[in-house]
C-alpha positions as CSV (number, residue, x, y, z in Angstrom):
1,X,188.5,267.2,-27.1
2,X,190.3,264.3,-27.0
3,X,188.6,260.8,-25.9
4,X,190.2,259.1,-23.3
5,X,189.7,255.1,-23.9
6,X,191.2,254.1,-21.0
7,X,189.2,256.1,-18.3
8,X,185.9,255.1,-20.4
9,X,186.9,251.7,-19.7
10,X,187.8,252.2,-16.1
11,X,184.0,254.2,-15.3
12,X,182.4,251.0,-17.4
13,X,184.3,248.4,-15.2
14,X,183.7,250.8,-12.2
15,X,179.8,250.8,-12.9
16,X,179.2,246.7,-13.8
17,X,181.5,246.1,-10.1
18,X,178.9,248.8,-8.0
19,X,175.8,247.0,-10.0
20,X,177.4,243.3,-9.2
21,X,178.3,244.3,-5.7
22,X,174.6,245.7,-5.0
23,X,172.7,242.3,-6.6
24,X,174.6,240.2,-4.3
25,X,174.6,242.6,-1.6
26,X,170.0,242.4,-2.2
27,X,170.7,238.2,-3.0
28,X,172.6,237.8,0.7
29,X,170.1,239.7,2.3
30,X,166.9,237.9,1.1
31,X,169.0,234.9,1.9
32,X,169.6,235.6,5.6
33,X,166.0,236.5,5.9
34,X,165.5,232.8,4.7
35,X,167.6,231.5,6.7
36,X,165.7,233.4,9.6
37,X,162.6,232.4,8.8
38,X,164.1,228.6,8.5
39,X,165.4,229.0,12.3
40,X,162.1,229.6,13.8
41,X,160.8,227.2,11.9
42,X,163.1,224.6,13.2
43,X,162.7,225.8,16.8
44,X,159.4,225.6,16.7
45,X,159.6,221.9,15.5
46,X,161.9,220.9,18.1
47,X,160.2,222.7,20.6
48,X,157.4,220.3,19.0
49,X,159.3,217.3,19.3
50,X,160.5,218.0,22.8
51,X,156.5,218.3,24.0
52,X,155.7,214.8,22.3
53,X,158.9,213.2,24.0
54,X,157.9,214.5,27.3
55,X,154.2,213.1,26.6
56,X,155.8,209.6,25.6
57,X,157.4,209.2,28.5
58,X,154.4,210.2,30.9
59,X,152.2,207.9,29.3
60,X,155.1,204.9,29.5
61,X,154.9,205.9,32.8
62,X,151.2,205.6,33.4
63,X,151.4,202.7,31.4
64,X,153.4,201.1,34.2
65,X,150.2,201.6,36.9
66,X,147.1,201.0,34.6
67,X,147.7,198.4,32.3
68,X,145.0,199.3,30.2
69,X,146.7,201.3,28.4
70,X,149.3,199.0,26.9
71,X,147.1,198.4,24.1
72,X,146.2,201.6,23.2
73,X,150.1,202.5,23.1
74,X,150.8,199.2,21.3
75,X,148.1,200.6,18.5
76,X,150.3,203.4,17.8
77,X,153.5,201.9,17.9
78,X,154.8,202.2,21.1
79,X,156.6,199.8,23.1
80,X,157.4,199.5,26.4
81,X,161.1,198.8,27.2
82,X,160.0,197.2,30.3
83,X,158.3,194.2,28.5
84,X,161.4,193.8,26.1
85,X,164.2,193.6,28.9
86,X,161.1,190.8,30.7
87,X,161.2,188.9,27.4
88,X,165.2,188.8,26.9
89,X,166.6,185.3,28.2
């Protein structure tokens, strides 16, 4: 029998393409799962962030009819826009 280079060649190139096409077929997979995970994550946080905001604001807000609490919000680092506008000229 006669060997045939050229379709040797072909089935090698053929078999190196179906191995490369499956690895990053398995590395885009693993990466959308990331990427997945990654947007809950993020959700959650702004989700999060959305809560704290919303808590802020109330206790501004409360701020403005007890005055007592200006101090505790001034310990974390709070301000009160009110008293910045009041001390503008």
């Amino acid at each position: 029998m006669k060997s045939n280079s050229l379709a040797v060649l072909l089935v090698g190139v053929l078999a190196l393409s179906t191995l490369a096409t499956a690895a990053l077929s398995f590395t885009y997979v693993q990466s959308m799962r990331r990427l997945q995970k990654l947007q809950a994550h993020a959700s959650v946080i702004n989700q999060s962030r959305a809560v704290m905001h919303r808590l802020v604001a109330e206790t501004i807000d409360y701020s403005k009819r007890n005055p007592a609490m200006e101090p505790i919000l001034d310990s974390v680092g709070i301000k009160l826009q009110a008293d910045a506008v009041k001390a503008a000229p």
